[in-house]
Biopython code that builds the backbone (N, CA, C, O; Angstrom):
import numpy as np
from Bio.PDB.StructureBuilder import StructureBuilder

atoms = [
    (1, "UNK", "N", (-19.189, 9.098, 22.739)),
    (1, "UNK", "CA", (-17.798, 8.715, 22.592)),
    (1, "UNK", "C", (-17.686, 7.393, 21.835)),
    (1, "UNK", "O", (-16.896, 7.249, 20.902)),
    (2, "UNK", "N", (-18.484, 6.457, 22.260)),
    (2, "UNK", "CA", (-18.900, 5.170, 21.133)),
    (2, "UNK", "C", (-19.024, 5.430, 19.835)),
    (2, "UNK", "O", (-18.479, 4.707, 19.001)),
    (3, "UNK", "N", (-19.839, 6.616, 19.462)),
    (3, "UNK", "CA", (-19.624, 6.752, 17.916)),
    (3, "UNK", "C", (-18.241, 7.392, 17.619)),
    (3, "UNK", "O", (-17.530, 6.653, 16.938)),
    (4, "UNK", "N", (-17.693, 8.558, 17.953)),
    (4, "UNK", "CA", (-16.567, 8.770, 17.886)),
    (4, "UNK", "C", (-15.323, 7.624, 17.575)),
    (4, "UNK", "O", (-14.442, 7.690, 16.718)),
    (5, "UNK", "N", (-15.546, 6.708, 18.442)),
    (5, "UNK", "CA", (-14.701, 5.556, 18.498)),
    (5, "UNK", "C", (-14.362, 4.673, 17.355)),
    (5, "UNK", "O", (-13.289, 4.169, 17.024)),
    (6, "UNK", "N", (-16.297, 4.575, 16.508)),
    (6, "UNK", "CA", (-16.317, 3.430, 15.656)),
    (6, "UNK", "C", (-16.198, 4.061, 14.442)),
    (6, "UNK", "O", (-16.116, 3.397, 13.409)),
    (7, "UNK", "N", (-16.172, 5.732, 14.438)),
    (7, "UNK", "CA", (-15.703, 6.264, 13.528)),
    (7, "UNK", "C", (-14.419, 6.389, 12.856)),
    (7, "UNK", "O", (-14.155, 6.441, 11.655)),
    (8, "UNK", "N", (-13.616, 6.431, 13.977)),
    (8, "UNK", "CA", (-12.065, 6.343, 14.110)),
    (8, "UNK", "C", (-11.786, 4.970, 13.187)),
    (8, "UNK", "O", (-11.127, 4.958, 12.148)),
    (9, "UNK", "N", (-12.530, 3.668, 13.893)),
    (9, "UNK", "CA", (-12.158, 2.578, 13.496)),
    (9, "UNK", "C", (-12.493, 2.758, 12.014)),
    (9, "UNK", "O", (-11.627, 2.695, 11.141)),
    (10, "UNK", "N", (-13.517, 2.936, 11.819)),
    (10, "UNK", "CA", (-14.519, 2.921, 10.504)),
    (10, "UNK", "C", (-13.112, 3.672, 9.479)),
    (10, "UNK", "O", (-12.416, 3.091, 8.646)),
    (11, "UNK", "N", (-13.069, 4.692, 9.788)),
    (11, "UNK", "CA", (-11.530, 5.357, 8.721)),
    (11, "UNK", "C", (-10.338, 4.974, 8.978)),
    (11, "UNK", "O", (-9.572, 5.750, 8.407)),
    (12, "UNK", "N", (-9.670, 4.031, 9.647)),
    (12, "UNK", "CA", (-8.608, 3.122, 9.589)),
    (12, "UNK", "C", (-9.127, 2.019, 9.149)),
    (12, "UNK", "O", (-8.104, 1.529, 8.671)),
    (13, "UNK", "N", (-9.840, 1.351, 8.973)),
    (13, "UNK", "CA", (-10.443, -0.001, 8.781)),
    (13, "UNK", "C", (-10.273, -0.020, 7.159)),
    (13, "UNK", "O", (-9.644, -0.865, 6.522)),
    (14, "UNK", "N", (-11.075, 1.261, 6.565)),
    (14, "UNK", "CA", (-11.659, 1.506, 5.169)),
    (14, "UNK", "C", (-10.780, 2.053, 3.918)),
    (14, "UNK", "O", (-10.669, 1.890, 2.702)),
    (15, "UNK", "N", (-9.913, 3.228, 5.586)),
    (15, "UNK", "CA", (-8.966, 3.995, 4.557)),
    (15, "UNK", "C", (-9.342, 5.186, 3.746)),
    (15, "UNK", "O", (-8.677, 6.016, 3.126)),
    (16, "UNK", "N", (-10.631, 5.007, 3.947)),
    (16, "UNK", "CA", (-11.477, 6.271, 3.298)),
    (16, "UNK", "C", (-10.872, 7.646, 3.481)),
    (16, "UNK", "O", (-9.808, 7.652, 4.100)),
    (17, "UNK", "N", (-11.202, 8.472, 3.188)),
    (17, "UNK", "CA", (-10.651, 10.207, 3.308)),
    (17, "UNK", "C", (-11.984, 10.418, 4.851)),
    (17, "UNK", "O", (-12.961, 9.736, 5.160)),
    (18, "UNK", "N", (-11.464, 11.485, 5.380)),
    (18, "UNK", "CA", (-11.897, 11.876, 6.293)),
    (18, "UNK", "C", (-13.222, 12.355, 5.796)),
    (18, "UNK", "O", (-14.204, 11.984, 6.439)),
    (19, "UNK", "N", (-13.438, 13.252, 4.574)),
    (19, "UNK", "CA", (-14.851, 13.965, 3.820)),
    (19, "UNK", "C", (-15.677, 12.920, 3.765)),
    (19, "UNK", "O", (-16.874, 13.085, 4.001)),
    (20, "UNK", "N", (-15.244, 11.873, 3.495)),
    (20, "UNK", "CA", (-16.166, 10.755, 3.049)),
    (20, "UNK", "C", (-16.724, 9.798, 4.367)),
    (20, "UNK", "O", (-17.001, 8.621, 4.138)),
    (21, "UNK", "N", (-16.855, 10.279, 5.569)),
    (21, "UNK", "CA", (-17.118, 9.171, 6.411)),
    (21, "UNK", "C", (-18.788, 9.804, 6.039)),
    (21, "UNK", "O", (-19.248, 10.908, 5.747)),
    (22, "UNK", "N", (-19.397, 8.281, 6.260)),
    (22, "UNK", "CA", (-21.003, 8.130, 6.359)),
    (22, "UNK", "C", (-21.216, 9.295, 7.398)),
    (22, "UNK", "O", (-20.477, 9.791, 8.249)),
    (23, "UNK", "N", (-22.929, 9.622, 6.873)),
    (23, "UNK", "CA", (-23.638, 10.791, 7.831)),
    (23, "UNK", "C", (-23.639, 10.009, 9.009)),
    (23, "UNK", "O", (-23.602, 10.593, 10.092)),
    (24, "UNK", "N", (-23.682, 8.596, 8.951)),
    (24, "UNK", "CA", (-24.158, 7.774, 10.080)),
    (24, "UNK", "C", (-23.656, 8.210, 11.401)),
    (24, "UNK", "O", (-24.367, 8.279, 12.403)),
    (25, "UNK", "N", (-22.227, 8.540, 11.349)),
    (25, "UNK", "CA", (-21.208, 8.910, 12.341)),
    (25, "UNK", "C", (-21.202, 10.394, 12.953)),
    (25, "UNK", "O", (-21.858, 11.162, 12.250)),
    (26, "UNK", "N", (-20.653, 10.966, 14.038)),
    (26, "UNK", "CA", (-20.787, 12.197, 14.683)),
    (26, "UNK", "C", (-19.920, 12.924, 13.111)),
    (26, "UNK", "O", (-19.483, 12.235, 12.190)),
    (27, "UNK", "N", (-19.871, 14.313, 13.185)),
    (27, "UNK", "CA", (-19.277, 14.907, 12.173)),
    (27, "UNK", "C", (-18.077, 14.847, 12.171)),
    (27, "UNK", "O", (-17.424, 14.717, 13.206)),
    (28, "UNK", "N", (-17.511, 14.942, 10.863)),
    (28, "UNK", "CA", (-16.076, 14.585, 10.446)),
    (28, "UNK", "C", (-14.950, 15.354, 11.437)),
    (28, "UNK", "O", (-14.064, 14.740, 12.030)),
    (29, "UNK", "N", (-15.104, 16.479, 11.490)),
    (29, "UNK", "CA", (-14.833, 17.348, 12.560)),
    (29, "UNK", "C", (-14.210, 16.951, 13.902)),
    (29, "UNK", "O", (-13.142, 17.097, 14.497)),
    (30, "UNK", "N", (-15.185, 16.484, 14.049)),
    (30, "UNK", "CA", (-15.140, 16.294, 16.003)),
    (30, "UNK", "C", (-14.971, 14.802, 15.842)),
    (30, "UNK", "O", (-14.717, 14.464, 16.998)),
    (31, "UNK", "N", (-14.958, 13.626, 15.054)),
    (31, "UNK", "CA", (-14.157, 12.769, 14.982)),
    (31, "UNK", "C", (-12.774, 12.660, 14.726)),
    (31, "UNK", "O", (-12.041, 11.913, 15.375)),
    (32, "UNK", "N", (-12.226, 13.699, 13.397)),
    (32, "UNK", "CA", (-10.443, 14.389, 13.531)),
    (32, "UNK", "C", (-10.618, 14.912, 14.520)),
    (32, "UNK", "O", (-10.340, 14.079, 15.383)),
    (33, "UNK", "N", (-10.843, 15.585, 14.860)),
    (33, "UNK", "CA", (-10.265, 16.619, 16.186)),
    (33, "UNK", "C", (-10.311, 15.341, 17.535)),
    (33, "UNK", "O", (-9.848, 15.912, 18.523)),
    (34, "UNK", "N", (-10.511, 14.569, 17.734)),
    (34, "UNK", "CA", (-10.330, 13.342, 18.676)),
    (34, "UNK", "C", (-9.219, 12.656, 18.193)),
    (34, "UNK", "O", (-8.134, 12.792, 18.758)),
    (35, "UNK", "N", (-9.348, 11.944, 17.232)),
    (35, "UNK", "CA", (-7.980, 11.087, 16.402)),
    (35, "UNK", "C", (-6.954, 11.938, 16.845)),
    (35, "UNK", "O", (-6.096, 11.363, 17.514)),
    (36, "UNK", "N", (-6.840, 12.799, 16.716)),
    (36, "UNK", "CA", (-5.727, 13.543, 16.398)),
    (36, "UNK", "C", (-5.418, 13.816, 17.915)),
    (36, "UNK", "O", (-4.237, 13.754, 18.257)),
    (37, "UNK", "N", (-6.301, 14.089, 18.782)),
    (37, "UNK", "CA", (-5.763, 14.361, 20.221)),
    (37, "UNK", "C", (-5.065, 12.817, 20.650)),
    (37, "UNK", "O", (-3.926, 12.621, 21.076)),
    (38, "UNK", "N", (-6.233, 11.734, 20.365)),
    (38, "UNK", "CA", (-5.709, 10.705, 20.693)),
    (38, "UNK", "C", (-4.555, 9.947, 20.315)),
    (38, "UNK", "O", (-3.998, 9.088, 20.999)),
    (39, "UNK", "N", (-4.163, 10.440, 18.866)),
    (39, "UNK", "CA", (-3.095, 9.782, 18.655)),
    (39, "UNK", "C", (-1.507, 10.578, 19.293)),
    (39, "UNK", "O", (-0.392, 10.098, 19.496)),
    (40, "UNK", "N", (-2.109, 12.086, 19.477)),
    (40, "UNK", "CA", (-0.378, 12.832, 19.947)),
    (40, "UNK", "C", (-0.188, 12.400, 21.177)),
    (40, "UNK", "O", (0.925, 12.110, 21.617)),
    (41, "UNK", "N", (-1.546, 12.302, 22.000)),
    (41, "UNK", "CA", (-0.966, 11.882, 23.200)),
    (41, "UNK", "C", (-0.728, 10.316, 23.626)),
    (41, "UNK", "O", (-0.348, 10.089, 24.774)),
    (42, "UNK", "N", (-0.976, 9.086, 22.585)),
    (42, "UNK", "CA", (-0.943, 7.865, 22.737)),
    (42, "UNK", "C", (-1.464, 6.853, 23.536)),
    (42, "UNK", "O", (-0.984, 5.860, 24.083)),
    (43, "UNK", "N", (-2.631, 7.386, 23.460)),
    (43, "UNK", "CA", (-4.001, 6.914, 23.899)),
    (43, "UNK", "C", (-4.361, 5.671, 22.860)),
    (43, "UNK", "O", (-4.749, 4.655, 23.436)),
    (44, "UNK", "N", (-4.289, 5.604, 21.415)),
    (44, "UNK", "CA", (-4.911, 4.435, 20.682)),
    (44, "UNK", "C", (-3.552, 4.010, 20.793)),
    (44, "UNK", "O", (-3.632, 3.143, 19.922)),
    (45, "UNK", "N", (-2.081, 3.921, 21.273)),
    (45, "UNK", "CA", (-1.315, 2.863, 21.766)),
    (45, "UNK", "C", (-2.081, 1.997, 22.560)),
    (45, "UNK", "O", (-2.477, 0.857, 22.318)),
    (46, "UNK", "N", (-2.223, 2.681, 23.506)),
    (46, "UNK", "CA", (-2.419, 2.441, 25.295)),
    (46, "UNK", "C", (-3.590, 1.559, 24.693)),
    (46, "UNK", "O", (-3.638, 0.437, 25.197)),
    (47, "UNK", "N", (-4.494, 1.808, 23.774)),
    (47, "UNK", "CA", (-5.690, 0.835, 23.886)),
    (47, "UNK", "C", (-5.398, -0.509, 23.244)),
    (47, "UNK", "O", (-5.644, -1.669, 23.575)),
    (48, "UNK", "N", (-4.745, 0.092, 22.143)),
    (48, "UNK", "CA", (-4.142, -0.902, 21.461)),
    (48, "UNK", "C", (-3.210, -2.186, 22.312)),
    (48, "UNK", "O", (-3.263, -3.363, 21.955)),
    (49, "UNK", "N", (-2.497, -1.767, 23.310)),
    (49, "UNK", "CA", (-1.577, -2.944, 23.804)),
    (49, "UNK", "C", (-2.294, -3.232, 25.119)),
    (49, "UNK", "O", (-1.904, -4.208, 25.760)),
    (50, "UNK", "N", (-3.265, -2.519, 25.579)),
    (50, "UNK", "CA", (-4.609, -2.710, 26.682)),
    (50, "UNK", "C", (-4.975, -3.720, 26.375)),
    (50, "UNK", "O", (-5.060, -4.604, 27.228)),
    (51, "UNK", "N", (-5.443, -4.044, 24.595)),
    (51, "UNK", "CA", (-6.145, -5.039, 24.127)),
    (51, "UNK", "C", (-5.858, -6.467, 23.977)),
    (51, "UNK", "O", (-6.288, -7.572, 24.309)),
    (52, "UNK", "N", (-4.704, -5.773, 23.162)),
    (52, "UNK", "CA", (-3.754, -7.279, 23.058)),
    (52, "UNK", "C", (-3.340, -7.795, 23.841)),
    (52, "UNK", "O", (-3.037, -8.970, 23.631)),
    (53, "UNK", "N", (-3.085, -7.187, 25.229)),
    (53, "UNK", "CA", (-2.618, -8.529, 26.302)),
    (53, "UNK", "C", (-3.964, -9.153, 26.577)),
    (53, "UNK", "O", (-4.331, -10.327, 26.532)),
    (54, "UNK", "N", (-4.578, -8.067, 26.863)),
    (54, "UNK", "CA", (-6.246, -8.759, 27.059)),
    (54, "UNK", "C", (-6.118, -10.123, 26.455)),
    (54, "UNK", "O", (-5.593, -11.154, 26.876)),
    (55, "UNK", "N", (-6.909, -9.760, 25.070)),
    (55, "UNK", "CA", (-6.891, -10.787, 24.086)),
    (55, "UNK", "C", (-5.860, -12.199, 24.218)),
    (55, "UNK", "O", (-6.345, -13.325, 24.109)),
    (56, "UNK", "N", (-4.692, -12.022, 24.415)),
    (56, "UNK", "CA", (-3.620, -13.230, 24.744)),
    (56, "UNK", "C", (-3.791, -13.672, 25.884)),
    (56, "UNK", "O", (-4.007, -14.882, 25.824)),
    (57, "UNK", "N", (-3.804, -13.247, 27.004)),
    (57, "UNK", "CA", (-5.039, -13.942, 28.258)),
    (57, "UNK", "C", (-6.092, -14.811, 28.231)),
    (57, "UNK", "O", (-6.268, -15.936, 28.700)),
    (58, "UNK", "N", (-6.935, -13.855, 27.410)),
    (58, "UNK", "CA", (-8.137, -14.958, 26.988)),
    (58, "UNK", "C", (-7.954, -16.099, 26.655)),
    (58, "UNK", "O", (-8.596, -17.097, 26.984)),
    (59, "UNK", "N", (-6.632, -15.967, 25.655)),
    (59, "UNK", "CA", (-6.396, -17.152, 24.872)),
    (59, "UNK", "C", (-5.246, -18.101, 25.775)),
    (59, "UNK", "O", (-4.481, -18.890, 25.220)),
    (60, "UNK", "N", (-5.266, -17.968, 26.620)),
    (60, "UNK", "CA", (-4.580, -18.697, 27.437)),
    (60, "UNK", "C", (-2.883, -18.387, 27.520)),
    (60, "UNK", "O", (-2.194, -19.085, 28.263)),
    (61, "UNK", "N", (-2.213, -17.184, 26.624)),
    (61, "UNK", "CA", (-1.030, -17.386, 26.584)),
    (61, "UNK", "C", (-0.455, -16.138, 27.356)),
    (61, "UNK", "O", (-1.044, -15.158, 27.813)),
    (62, "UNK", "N", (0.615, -16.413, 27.358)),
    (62, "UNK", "CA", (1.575, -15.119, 28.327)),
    (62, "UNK", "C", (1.014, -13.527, 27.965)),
    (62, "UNK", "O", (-0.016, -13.595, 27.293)),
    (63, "UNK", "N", (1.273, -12.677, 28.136)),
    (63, "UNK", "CA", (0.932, -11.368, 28.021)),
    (63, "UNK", "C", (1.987, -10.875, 26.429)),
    (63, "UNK", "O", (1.717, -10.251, 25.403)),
    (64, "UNK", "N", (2.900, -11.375, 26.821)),
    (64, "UNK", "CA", (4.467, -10.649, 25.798)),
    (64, "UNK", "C", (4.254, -12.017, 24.844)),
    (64, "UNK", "O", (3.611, -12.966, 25.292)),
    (65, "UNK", "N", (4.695, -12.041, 23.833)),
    (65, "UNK", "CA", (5.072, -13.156, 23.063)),
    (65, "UNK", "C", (6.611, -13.587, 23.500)),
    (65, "UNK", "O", (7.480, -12.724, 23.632)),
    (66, "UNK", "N", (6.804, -14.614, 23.655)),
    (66, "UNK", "CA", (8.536, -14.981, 24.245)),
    (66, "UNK", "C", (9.406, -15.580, 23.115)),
    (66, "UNK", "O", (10.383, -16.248, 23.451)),
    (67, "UNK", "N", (9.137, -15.399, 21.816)),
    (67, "UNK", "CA", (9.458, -16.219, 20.670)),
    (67, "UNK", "C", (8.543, -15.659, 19.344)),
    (67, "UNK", "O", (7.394, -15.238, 19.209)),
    (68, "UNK", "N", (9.586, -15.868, 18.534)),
    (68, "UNK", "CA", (9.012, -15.188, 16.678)),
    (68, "UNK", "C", (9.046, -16.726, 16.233)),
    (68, "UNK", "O", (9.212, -17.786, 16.836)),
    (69, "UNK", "N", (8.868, -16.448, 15.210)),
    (69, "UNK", "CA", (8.972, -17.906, 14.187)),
    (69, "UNK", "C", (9.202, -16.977, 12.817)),
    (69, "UNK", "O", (8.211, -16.384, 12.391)),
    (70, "UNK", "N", (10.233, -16.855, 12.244)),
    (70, "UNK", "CA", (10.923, -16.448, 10.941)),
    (70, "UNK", "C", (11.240, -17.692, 9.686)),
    (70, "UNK", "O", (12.200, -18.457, 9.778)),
    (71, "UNK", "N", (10.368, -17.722, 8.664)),
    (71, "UNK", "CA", (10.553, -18.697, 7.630)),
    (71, "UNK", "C", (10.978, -18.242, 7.022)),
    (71, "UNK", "O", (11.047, -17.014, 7.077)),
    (72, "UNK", "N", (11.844, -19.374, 5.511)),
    (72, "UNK", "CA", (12.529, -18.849, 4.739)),
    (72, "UNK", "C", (11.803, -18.111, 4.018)),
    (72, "UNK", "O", (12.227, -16.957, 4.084)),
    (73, "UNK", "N", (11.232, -18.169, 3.594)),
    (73, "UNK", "CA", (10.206, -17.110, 2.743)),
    (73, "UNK", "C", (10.177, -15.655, 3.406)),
    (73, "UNK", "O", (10.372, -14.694, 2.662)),
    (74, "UNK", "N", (9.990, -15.485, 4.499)),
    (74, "UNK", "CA", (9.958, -14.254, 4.822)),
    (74, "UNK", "C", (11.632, -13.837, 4.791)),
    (74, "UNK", "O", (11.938, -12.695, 4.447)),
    (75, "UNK", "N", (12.553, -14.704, 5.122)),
    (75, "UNK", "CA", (13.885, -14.440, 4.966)),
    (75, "UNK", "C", (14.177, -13.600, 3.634)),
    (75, "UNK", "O", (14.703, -12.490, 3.701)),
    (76, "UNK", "N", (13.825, -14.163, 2.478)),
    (76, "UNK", "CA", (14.438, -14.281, 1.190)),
    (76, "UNK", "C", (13.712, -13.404, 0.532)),
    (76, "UNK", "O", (14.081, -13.040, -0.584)),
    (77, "UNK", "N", (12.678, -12.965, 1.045)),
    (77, "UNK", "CA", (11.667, -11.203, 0.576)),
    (77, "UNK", "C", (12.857, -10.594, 1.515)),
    (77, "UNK", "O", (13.939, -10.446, 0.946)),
    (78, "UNK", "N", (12.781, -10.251, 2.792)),
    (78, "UNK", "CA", (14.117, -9.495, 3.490)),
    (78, "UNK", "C", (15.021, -8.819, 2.593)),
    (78, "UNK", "O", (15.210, -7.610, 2.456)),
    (79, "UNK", "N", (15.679, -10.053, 1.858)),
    (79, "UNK", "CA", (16.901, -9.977, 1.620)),
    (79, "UNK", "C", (16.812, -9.212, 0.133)),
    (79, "UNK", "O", (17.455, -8.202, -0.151)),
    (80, "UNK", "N", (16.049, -9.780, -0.595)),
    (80, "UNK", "CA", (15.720, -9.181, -2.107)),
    (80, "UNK", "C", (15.561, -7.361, -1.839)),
    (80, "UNK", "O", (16.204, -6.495, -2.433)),
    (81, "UNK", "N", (14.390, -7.128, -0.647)),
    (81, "UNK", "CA", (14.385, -5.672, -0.821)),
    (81, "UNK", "C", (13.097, -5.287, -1.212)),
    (81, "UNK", "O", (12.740, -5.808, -2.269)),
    (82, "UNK", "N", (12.359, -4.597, -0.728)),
    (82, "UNK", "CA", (10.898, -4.438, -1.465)),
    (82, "UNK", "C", (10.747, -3.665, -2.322)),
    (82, "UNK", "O", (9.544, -3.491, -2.516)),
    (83, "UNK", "N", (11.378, -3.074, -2.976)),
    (83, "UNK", "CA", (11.356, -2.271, -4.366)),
    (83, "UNK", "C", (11.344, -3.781, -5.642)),
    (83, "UNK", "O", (10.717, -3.805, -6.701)),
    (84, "UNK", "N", (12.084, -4.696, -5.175)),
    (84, "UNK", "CA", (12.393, -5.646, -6.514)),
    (84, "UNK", "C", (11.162, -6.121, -6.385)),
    (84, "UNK", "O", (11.341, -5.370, -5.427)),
    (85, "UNK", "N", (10.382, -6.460, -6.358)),
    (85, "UNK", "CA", (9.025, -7.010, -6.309)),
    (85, "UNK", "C", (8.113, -5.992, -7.329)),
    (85, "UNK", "O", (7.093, -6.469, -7.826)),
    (86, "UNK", "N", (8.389, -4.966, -7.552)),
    (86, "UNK", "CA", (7.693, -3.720, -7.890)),
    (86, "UNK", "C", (7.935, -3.011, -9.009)),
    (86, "UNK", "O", (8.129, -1.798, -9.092)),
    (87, "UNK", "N", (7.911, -3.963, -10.022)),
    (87, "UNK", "CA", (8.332, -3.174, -11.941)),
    (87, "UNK", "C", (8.367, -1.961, -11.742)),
    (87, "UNK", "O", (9.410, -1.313, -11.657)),
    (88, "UNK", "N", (7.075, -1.445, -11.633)),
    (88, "UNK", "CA", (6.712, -0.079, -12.198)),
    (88, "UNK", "C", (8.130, 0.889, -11.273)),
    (88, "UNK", "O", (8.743, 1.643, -12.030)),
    (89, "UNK", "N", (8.562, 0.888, -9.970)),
    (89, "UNK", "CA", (9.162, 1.617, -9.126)),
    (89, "UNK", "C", (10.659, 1.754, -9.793)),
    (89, "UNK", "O", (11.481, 2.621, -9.498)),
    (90, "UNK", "N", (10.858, 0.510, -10.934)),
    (90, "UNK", "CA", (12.549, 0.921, -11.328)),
    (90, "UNK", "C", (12.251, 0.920, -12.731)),
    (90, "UNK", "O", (13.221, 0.557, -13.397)),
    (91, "UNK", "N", (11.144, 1.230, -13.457)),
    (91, "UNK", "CA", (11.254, 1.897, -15.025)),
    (91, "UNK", "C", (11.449, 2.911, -14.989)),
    (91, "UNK", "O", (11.144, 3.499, -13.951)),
    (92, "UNK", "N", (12.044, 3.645, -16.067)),
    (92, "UNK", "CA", (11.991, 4.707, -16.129)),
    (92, "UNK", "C", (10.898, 5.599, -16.542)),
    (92, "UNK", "O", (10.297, 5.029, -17.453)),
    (93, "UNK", "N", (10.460, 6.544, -16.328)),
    (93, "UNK", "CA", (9.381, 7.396, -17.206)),
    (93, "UNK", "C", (9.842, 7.353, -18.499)),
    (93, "UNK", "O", (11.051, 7.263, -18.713)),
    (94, "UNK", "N", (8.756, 7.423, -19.702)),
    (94, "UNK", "CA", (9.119, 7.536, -21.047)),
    (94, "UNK", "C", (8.293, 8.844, -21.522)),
    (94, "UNK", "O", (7.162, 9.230, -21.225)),
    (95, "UNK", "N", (9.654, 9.572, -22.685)),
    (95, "UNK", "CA", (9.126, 10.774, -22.829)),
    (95, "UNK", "C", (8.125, 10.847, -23.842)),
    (95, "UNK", "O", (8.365, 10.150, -24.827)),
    (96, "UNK", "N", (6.865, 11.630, -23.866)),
    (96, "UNK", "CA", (6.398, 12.101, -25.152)),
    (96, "UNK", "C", (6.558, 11.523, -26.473)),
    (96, "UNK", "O", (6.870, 10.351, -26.261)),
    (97, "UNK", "N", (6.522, 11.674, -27.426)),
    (97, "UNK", "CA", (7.022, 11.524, -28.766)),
    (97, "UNK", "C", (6.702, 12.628, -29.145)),
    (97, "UNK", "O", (7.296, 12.824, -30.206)),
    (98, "UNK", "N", (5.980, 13.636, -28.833)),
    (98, "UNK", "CA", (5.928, 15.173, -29.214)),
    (98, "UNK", "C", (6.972, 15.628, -28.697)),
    (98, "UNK", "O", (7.546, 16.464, -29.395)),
    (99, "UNK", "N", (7.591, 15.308, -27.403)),
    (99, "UNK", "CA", (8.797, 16.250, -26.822)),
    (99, "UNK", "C", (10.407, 15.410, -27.035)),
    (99, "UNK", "O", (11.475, 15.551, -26.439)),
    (100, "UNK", "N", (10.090, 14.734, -27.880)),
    (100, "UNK", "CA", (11.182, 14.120, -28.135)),
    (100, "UNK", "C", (11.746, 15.082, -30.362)),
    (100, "UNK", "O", (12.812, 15.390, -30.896)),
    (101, "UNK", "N", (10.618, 15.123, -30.694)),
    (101, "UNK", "CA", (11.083, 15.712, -31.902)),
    (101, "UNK", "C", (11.682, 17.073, -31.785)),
    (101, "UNK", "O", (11.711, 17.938, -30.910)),
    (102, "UNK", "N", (12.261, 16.905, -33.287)),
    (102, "UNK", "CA", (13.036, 18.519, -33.272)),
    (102, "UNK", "C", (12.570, 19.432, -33.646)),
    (102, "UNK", "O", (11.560, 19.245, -34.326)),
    (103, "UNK", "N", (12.980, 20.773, -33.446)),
    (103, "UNK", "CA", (12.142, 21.411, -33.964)),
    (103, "UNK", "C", (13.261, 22.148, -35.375)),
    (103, "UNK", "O", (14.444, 22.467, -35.252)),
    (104, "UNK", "N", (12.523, 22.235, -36.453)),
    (104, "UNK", "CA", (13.293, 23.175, -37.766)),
    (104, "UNK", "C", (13.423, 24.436, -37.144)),
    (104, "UNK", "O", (12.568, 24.673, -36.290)),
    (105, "UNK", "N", (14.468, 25.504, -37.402)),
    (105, "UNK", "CA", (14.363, 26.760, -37.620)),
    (105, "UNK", "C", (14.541, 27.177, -38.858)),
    (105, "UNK", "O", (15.481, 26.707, -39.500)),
    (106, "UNK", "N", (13.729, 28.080, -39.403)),
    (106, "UNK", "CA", (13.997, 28.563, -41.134)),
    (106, "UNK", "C", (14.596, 29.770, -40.615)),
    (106, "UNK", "O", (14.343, 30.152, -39.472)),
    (107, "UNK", "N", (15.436, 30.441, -41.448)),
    (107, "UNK", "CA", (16.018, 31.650, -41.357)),
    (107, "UNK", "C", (15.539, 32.141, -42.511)),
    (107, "UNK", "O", (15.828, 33.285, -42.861)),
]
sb = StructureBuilder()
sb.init_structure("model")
sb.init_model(0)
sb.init_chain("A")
sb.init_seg("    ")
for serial, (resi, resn, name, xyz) in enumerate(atoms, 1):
    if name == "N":
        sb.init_residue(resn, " ", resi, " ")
    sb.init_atom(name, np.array(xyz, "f"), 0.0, 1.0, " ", f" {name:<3s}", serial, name[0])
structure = sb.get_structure()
């Protein structure tokens, strides 16, 4: 179940495609077929917020965070919109120059 586990991590971590995990790991297979149980039933929540209070304990602080801290900078991305940051997402496609000519008909 340890390898299973660090496999899981290993393809969220990497981002890799599922085909591509190292031989190192149990087979691709029976590592999806776990992810996938674990995530419908919300099990890598449960570990996930298992952890993090953990972790904030350790560190001496409350379990919940009781307070954000919001700067202008993060304000003023907000507000712009995340497409404007992103040329390519508001050009338009440009056509061909083959499918832009005309064509003659001779009669």
């Amino acid at each position: 179940m340890r390898e299973v586990m660090n496999a899981v991590r290993y393809v969220l971590r990497t981002g890799c495609q599922w085909r591509q995990l190292p031989k190192d790991f149990p087979p691709r297979s029976t590592v999806y077929a776990y992810f996938w149980d674990w995530s419908r039933y919300g099990a890598l929540d449960r570990i996930h917020h298992t952890l993090l209070v953990a972790c904030r304990e350790a560190d001496g602080r409350e379990a919940s965070p009781t307070a954000a801290i919001i700067d202008t900078q993060a304000v003023k991305a907000t507000e712009k919109g995340a497409a404007a940051g992103i040329p390519l997402a508001t050009t338009r496609a440009r056509k061909s120059k083959a499918s832009s000519a005309t064509r003659l008909s001779i009669r």
